[in-house]
MILUM-184638 format. One record per residue (C-alpha): residue in one letter; residue number from 1; x, y, z. Coordinates in steps of 0.1 Angstrom, whole numbers. Last residue first. Example, Ala and Ser with C-alpha at 12.3 -4.5 7.8 and 13.67 -1.06 7.14 Angstrom:
<S, 2, <137, -11, 71>>
<A, 1, <123, -45, 78>>
This chain:
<X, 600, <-347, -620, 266>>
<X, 599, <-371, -631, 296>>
<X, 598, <-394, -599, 310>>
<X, 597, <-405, -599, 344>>
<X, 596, <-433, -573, 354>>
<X, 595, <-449, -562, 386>>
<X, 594, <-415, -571, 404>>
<X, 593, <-410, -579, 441>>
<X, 592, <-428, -604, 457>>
<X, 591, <-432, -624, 422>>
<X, 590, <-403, -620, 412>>
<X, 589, <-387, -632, 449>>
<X, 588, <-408, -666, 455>>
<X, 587, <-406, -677, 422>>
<X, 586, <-371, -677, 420>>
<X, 585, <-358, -653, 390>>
<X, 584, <-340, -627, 418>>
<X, 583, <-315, -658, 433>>
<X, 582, <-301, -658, 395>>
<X, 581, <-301, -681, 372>>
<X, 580, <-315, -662, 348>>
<X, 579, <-290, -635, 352>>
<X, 578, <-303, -602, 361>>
<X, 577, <-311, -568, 351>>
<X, 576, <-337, -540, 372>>
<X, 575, <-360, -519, 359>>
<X, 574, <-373, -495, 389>>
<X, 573, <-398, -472, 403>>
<X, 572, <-381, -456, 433>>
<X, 571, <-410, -455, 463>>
<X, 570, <-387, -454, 483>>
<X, 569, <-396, -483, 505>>
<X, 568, <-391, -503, 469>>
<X, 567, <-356, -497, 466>>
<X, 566, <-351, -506, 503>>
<X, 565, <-367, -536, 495>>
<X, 564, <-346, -540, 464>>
<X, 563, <-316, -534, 485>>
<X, 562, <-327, -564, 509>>
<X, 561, <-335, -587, 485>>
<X, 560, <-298, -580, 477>>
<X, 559, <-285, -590, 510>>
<X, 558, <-303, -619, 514>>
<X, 557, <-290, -632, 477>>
<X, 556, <-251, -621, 484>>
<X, 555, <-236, -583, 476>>
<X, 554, <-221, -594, 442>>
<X, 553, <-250, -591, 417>>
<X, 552, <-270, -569, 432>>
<X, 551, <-269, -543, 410>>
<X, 550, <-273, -561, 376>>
<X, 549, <-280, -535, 351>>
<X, 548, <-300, -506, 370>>
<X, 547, <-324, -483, 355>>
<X, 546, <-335, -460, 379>>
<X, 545, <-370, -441, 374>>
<X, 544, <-385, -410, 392>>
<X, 543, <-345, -404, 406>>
<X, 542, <-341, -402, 445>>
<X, 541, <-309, -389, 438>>
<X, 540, <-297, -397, 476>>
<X, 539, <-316, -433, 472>>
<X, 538, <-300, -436, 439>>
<X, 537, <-264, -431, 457>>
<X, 536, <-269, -454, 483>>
<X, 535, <-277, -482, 457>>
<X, 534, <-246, -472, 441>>
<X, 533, <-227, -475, 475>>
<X, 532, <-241, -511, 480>>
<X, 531, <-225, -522, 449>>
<X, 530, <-192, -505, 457>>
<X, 529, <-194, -524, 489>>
<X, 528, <-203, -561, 467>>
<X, 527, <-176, -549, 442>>
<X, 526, <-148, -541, 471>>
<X, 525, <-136, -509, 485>>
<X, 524, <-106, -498, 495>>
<X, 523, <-88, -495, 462>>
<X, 522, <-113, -473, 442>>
<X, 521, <-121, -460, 479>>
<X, 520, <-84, -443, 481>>
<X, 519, <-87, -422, 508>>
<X, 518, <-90, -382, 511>>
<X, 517, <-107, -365, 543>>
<X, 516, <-144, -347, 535>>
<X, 515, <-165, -367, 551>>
<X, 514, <-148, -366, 585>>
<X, 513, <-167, -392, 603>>
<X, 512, <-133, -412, 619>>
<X, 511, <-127, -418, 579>>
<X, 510, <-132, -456, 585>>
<X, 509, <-155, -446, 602>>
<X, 508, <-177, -437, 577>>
<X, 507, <-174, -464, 560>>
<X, 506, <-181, -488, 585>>
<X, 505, <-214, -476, 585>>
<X, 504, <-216, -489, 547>>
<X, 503, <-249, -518, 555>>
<X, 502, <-274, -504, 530>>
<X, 501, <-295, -484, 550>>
<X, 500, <-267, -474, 573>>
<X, 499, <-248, -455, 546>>
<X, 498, <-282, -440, 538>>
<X, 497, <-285, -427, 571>>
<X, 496, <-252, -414, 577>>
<X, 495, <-263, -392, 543>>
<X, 494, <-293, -379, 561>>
<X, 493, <-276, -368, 591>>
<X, 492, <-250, -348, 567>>
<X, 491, <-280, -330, 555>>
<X, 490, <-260, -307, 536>>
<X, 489, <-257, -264, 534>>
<X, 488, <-223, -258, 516>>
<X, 487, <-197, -245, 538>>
<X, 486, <-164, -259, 519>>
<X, 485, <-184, -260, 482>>
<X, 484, <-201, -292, 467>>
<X, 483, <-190, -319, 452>>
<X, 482, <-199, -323, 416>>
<X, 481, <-231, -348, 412>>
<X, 480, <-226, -383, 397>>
<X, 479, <-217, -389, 424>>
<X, 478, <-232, -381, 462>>
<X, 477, <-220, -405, 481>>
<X, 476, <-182, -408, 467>>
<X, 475, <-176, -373, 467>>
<X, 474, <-188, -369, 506>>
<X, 473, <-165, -401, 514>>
<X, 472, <-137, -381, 498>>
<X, 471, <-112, -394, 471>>
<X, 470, <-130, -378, 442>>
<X, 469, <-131, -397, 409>>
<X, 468, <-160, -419, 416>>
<X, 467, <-161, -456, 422>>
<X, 466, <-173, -475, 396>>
<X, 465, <-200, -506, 396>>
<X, 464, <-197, -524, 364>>
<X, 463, <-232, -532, 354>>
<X, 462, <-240, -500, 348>>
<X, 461, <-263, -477, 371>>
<X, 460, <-287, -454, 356>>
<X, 459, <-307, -428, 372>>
<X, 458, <-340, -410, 352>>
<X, 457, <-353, -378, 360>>
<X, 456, <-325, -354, 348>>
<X, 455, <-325, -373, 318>>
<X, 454, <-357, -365, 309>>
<X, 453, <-384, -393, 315>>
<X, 452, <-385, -425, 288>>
<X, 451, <-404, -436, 261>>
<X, 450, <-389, -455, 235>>
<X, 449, <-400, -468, 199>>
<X, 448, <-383, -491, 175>>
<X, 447, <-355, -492, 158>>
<X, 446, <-317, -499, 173>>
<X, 445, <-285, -501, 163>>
<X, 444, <-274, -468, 181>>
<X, 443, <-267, -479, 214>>
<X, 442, <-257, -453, 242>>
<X, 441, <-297, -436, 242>>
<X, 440, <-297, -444, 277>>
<X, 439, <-328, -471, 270>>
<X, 438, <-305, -485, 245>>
<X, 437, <-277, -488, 268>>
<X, 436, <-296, -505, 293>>
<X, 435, <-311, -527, 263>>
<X, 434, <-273, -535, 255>>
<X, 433, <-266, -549, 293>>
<X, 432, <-298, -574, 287>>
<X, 431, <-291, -583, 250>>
<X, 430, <-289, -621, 254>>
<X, 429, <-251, -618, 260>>
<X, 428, <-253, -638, 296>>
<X, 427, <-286, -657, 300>>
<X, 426, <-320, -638, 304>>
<X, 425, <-333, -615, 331>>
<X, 424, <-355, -578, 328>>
<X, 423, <-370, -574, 364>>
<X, 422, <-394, -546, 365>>
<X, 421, <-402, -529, 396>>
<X, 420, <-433, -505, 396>>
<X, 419, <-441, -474, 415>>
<X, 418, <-451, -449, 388>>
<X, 417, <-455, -474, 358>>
<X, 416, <-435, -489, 333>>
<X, 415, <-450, -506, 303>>
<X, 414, <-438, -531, 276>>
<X, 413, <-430, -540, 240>>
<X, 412, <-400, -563, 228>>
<X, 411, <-405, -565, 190>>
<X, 410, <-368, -581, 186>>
<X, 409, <-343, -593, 206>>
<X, 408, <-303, -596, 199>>
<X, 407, <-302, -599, 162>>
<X, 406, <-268, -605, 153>>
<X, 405, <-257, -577, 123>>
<X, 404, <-218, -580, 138>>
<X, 403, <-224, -546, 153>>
<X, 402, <-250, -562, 178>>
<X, 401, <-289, -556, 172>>
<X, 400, <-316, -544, 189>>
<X, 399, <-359, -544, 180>>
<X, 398, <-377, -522, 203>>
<X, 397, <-414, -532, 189>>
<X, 396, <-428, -504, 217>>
<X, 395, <-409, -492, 250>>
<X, 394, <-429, -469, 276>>
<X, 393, <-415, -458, 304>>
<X, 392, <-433, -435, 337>>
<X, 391, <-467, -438, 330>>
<X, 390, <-491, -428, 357>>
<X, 389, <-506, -444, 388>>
<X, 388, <-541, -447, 381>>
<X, 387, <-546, -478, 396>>
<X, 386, <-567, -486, 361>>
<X, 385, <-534, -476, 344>>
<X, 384, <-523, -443, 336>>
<X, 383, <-512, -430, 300>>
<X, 382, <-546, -427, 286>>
<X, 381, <-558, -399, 311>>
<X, 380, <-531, -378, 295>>
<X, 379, <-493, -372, 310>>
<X, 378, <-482, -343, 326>>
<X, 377, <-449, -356, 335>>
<X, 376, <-437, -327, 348>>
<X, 375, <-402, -323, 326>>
<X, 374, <-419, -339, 298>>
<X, 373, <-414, -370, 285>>
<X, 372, <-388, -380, 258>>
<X, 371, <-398, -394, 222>>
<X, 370, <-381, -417, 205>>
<X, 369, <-356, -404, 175>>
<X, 368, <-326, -406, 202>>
<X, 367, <-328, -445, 196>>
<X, 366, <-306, -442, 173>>
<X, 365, <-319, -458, 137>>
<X, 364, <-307, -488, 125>>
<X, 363, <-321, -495, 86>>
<X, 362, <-285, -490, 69>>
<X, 361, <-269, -514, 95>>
<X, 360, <-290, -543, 88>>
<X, 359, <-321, -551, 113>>
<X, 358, <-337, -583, 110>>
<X, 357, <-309, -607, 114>>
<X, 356, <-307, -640, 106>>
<X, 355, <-304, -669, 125>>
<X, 354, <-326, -655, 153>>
<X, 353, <-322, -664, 194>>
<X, 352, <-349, -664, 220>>
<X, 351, <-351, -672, 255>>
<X, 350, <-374, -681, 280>>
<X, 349, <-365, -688, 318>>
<X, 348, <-359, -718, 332>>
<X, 347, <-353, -709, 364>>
<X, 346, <-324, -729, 377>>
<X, 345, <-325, -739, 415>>
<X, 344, <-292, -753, 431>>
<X, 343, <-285, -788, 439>>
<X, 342, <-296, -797, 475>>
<X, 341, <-272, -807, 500>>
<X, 340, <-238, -828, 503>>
<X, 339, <-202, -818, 501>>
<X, 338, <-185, -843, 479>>
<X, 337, <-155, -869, 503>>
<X, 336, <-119, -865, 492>>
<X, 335, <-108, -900, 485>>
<X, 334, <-115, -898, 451>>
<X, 333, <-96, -870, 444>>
<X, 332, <-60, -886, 457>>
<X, 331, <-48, -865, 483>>
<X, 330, <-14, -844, 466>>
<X, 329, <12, -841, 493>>
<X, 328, <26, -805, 503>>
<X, 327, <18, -807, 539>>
<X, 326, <10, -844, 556>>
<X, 325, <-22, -838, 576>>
<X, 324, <-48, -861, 562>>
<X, 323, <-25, -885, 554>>
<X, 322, <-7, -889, 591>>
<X, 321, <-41, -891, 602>>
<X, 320, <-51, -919, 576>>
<X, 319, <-17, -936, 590>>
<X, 318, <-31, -930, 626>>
<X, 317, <-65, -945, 620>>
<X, 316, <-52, -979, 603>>
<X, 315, <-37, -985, 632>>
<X, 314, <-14, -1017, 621>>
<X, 313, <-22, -1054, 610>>
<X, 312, <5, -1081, 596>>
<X, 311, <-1, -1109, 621>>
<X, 310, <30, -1095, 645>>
<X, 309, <17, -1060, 649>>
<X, 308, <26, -1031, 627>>
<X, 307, <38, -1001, 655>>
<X, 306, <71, -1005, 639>>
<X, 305, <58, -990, 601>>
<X, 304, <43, -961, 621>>
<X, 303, <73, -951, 637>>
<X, 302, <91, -949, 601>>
<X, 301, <62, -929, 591>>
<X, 300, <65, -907, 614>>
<X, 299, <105, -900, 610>>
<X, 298, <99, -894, 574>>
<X, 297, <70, -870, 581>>
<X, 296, <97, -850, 606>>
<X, 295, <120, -845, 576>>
<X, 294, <95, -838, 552>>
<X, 293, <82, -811, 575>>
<X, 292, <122, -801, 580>>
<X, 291, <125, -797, 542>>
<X, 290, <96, -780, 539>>
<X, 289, <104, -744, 563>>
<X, 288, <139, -748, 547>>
<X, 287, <129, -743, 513>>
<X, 286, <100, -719, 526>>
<X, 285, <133, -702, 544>>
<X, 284, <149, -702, 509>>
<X, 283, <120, -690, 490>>
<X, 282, <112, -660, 514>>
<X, 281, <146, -648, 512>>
<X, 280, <148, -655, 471>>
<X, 279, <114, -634, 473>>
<X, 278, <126, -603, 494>>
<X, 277, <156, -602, 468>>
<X, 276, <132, -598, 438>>
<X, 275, <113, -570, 460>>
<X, 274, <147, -554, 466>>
<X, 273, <160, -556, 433>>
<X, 272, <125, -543, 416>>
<X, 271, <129, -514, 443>>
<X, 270, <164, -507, 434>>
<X, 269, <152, -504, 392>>
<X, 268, <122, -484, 399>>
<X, 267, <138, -456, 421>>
<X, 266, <172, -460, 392>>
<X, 265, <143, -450, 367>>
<X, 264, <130, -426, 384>>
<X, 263, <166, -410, 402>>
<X, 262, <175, -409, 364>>
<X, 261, <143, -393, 347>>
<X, 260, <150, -362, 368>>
<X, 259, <193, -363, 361>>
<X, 258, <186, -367, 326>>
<X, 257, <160, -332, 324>>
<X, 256, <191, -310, 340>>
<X, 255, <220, -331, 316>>
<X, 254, <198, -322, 288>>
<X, 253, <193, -287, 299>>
<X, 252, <230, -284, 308>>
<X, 251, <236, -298, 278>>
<X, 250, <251, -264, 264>>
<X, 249, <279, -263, 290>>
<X, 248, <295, -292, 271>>
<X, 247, <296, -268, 240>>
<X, 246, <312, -244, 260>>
<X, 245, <343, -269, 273>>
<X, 244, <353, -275, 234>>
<X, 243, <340, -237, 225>>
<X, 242, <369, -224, 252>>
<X, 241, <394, -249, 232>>
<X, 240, <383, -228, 203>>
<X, 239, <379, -195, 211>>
<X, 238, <418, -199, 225>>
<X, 237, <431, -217, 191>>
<X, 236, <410, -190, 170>>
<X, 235, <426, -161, 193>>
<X, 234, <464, -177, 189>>
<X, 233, <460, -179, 152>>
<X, 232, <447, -143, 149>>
<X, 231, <467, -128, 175>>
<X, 230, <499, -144, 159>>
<X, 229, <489, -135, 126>>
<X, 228, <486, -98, 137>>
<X, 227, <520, -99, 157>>
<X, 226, <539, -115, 125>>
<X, 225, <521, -84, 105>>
<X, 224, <532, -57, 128>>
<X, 223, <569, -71, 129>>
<X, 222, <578, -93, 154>>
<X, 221, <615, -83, 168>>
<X, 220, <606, -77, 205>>
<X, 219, <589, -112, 213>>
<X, 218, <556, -113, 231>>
<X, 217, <553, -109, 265>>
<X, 216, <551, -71, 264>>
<X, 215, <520, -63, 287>>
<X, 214, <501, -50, 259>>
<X, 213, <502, -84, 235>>
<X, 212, <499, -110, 266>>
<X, 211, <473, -90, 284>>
<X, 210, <449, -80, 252>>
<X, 209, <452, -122, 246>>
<X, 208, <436, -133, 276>>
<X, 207, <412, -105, 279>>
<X, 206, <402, -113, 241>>
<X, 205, <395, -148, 252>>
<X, 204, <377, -140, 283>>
<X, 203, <355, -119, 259>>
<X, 202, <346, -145, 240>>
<X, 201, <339, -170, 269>>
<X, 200, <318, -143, 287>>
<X, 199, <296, -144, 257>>
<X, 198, <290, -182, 260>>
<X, 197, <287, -177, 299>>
<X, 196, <258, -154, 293>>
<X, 195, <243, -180, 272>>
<X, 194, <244, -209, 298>>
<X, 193, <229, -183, 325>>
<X, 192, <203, -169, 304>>
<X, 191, <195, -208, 293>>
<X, 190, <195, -221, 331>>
<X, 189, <175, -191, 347>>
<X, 188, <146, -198, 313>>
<X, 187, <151, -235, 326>>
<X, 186, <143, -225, 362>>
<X, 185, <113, -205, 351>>
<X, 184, <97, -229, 328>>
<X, 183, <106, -257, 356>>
<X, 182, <84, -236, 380>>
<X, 181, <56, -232, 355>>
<X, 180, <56, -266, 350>>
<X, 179, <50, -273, 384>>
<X, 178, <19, -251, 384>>
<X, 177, <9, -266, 355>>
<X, 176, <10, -304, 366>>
<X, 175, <-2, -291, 397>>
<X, 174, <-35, -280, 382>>
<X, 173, <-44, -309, 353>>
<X, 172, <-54, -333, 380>>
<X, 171, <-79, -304, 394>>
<X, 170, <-88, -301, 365>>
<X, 169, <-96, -336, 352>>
<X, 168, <-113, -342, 387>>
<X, 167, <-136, -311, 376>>
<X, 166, <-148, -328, 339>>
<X, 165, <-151, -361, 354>>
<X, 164, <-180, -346, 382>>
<X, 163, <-201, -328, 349>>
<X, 162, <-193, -359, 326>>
<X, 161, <-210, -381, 352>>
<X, 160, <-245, -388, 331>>
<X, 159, <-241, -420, 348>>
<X, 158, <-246, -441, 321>>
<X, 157, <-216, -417, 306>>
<X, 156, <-196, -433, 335>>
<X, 155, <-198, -461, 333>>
<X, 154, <-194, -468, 298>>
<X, 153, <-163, -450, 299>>
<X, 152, <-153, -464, 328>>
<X, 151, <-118, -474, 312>>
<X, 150, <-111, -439, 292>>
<X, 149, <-122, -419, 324>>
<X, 148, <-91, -440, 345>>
<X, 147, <-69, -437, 318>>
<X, 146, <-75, -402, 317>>
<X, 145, <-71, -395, 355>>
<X, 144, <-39, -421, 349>>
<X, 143, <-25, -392, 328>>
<X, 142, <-25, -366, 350>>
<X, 141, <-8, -389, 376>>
<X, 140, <19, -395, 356>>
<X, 139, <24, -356, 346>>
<X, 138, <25, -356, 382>>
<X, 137, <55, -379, 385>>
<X, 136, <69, -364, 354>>
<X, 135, <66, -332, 367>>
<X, 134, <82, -339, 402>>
<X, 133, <111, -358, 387>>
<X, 132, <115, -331, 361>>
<X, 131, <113, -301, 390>>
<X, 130, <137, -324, 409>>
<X, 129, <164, -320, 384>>
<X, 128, <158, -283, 382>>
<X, 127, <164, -280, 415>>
<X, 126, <196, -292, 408>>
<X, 125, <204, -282, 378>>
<X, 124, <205, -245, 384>>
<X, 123, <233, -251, 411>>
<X, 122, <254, -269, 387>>
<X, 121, <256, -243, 362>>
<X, 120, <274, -224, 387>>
<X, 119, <296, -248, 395>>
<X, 118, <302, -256, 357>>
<X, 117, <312, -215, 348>>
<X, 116, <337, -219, 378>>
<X, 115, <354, -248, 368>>
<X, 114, <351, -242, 326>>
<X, 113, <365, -203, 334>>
<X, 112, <394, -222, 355>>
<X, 111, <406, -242, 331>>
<X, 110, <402, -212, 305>>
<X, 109, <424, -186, 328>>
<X, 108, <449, -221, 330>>
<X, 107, <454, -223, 294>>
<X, 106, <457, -184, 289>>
<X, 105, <485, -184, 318>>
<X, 104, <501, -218, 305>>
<X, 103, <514, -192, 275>>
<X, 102, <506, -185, 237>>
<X, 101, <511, -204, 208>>
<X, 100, <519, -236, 219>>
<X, 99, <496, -238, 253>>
<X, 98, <465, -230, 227>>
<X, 97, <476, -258, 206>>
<X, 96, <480, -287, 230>>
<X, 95, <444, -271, 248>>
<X, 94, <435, -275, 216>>
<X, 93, <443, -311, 213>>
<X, 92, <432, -322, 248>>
<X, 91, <404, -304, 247>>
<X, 90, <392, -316, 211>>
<X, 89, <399, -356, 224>>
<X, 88, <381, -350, 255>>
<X, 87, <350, -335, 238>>
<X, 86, <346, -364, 213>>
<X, 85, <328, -390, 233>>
<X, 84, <311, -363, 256>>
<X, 83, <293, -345, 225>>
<X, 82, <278, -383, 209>>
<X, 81, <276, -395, 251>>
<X, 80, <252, -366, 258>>
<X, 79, <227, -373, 229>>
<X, 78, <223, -408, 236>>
<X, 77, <218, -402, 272>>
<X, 76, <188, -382, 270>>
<X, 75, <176, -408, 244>>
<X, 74, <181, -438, 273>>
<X, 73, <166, -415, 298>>
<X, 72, <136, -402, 279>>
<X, 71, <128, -438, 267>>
<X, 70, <129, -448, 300>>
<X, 69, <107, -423, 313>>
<X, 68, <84, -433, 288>>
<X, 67, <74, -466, 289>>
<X, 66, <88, -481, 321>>
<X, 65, <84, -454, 347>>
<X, 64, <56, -445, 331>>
<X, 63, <41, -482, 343>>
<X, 62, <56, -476, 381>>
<X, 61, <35, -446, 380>>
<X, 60, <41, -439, 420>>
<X, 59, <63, -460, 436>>
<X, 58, <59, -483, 470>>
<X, 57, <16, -497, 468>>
<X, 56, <16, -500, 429>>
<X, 55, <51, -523, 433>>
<X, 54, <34, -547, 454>>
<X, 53, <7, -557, 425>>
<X, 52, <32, -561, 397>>
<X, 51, <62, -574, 419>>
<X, 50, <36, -609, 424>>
<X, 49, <58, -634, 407>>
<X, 48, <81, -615, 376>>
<X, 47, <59, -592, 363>>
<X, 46, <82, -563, 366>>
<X, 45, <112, -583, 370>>
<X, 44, <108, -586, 331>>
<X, 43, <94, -561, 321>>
<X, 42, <126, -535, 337>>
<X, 41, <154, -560, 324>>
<X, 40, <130, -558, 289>>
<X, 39, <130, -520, 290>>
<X, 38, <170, -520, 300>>
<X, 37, <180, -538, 271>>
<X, 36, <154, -526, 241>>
<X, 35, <159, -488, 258>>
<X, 34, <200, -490, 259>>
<X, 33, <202, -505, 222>>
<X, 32, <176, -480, 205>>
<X, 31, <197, -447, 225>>
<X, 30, <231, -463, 214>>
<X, 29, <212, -464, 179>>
<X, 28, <203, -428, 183>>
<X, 27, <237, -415, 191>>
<X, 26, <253, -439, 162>>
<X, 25, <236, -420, 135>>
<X, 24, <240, -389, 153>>
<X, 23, <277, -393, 144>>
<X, 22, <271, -408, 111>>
<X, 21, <254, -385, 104>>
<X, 20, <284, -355, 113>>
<X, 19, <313, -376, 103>>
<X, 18, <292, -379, 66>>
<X, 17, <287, -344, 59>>
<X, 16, <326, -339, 74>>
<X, 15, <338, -364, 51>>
<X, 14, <320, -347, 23>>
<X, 13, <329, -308, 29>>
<X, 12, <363, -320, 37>>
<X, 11, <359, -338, -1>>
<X, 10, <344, -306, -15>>
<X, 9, <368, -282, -2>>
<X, 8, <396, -303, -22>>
<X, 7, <379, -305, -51>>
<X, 6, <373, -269, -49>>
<X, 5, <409, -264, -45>>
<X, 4, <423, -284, -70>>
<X, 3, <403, -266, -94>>
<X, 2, <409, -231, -83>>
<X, 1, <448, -243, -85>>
């Protein structure tokens, strides 16, 4: 009998091991099959035509949206339909039971404990729904703040910008926690509330019971034994029908964080539809729009073949008309005529290129081994020129290398004085870009030696320009520096002034002169005005050397003689990057504006 019975334990014990997995099994696979489905429905309207770039401007974090919210729906989910798939069939059977052994009374007290317990639950969720919506959206936001430092990060260590980074990452970080705080408290509401009603089951079931035995309902002839297996049989049945509705109680965190991702993803999913409908709309009246062009061309040319004369000729100048303006026809190339005018000017400038390289990756050294200047600049008698205007950079047999061992230059030596503009050009990947970062001490495969002032003293701008983090005017000026406090003493005259200097008085009011109201200048502005604001900003810095790797590149040639003037009215000695092609190599600019060109 043991025997039989051990077996016997062990086999439920087995089937139930197996239920269970198997169970949770098919909970996370439902959760795999709903992500792969709706994730590639989502991708694929998502770059379908241009719903990429309109999308940015009508949701926020359209991209979270898709990779994680997503994912936290479609597992949300999973976990709900394993304990909703079986409930129904546990209700129904114990509620079967329940009804048996005792009366409609206990059935109906535990209906109506499940109604009333899943009102109440309901009014936590709620505002705990839009707490997740809310969080992820600013969890979202959070996140891009990193993005955004993780793809300047060139940028912005050139700028020496971690101080300004380091305060937008807080004050991106402090309504994600004051939001989460919120939730915390809401959820700790939800759990009290979800457990309270888990002990209020368990003594609804003992309520239940205590009025059927003490009221007399029960038959006269039991025996104190039939009455005690009767309470204990009815009590399990009643404790467990109330567990069947309890244990859907318990997702009310789940059901709390799936109604948040929900309204998300179902936000993402309508808008997709209704920019995807947009487009059929504009498609068919385009359809239309060409078929009644084609129409009317038809009818033109038909006109045109009756105006042919009787010996075979016909207006040549109406049919060439007719070609010139027909919409949606190829012209053949050779009919369209070249534009005429000179060819444009290419400096050959010198070059250099080595086979093999002369550093290897055990002989690099970083660059931080050169020596800085002092803080004054109180430089010997040796370290001025015969204008005696004193040494500001100093770079001797710099040698630089690329990771792949390619020698980029080698031996490059030269001088930069107080005052001087030096123009550094070469074709793209000669090195010019990685000598910028060499000089900032951002390239370790270098040897050599390096002079250059303390960091405070020295400006560089990268290639790239960047806008800064803050979304104020003020911010935006004055980067890399941290904004100053509400009251702060500033020359507000003087920064108009640099704005006009290099041709950004619209900026201003564009923000009807309020420095401090928020826009989006990373999406206002474009290179050539977020070249021209980096100019502005090394005149506000007024460093004792900028460094500057191609600043003018996308402001126009007149235009960017002009910055270097204003450079040069400054009195900020410069080294300046450039293509070899560019406007700046003519002979008539390097040798107006730069005391030194070097050709890499």
């Amino acid at each position: 009998m043991f025997v039989k019975t051990t077996v016997a334990s062990f086999a439920l014990y087995t089937c139930n091991t197996i239920i269970k997995s198997t169970g949770q099994w098919l909970s996370e696979l439902l959760a795999y099959s709903w992500r792969s489905k709706l994730t590639t429905l989502l991708q694929q309207q998502y770059c379908s035509k241009e719903n990429v770039y309109w999308l940015f401007d009508k949701l926020d974090n359209p991209d979270q949206r898709i990779a994680q919210d997503t994912n936290i729906f479609c597992n949300a989910l999973g976990s709900i339909a394993k304990v909703i798939a079986a409930a129904p069939f546990q209700v129904m059977y114990y509620t079967y039971w329940t009804y048996q052994i005792t009366t409609g009374y206990v059935v109906l007290a535990v209906y109506a404990f499940f109604l009333i317990s899943l009102m109440l639950e309901s009014l936590i969720i709620r505002p705990i729904a839009r707490l997740v919506f809310e969080q992820e959206r600013k969890e979202g936001d959070f996140r891009f703040a990193h993005m955004r430092l993780r793809s300047f990060l060139t940028e912005i260590t050139l700028y020496r910008a971690g101080a300004a980074e380091r305060i937008h990452l807080d004050h991106a970080l402090q309504p994600v926690l004051a939001n989460q705080l919120r939730l915390v408290m809401w959820r700790w509401l939800l759990s009290a509330c979800t457990t309270g009603l888990e002990y209020a089951g368990a003594l609804l079931n003992y309520s239940c019971l205590g009025l059927v035995v003490f009221t007399g309902n029960l038959p006269a002839d039991m025996d104190s034994g039939q009455r005690a297996r009767w309470v204990s049989n009815a009590s399990f049945a009643t404790l467990t029908l109330i567990y069947s509705f309890t244990q859907m109680l318990d997702l009310a965190s789940q059901f709390s964080t799936l109604a948040g991702v929900t309204f998300r993803v179902g936000q993402l999913l309508q808008e997709l539809d209704r920019l995807e409908g947009q487009a059929e709309t504009n498609n068919i009246c385009t359809s239309a729009a060409t078929a009644a062009v084609a129409k009317e061309e038809d009818q033109d040319e038909q006109a045109t073949l009756l105006s042919i004369t009787a010996d075979g000729s016909h207006n040549s100048s109406r049919t060439q008309q007719q070609l010139a303006s027909s919409s949606g026809r190829s012209v053949p190339r050779s009919s369209l005529q070249q534009p005429t005018g000179s060819p444009s000017q290419h400096a050959q400038m010198q070059s250099c290129s080595y086979e093999e390289p002369a550093l290897s990756s055990g002989d690099s050294q970083l660059v931080s081994d050169s020596a800085a200047l002092p803080d004054q600049l109180q430089l010997s008698q040796h370290d001025c020129d015969k204008q005696g205007r004193q040494l500001v950079a100093a770079v001797h047999d710099f040698s630089c290398q690329r990771p792949d061992g390619k020698l980029l230059f080698q031996n490059l030596s030269f001088e930069v004085h107080q005052g001087d503009m030096v123009l550094v050009t070469g074709a793209s990947g000669c090195g010019k870009s990685t000598l910028v970062c060499a000089l900032a001490q951002l390239w370790p495969l270098c040897q050599g030696q390096c002079q250059m002032p303390v960091q405070d003293q020295v400006m560089f701008l990268p290639q790239r320009p960047v806008a800064a983090p803050g979304n104020t005017l003020l911010e935006q000026l004055i980067y890399p520096a941290v904004m100053p406090e509400e009251g702060s003493a500033l020359d507000l005259q003087h920064l108009a002034l640099l704005l006009q200097q290099v041709g950004l008085t619209e900026l201003l009011q564009r923000v009807q002169e309020n420095w401090r109201l928020s826009q989006n200048w990373q999406g206002m502005l474009s290179p050539g005005e977020l070249q021209r604001l980096s100019i502005a900003r090394v005149l506000y810095h007024h460093p004792l050397l900028a460094v500057m790797d191609e600043p003018v590149s996308a402001v126009g040639t007149s235009a960017g003689i002009d910055m270097l003037k204003l450079l040069q009215h400054h009195s900020i000695t410069t080294i300046v990057t450039g293509q070899a092609d560019s406007p700046l190599t003519h002979n008539n600019v390097s040798e107006t504006f730069f005391a030194l060109v070097i050709s890499l």
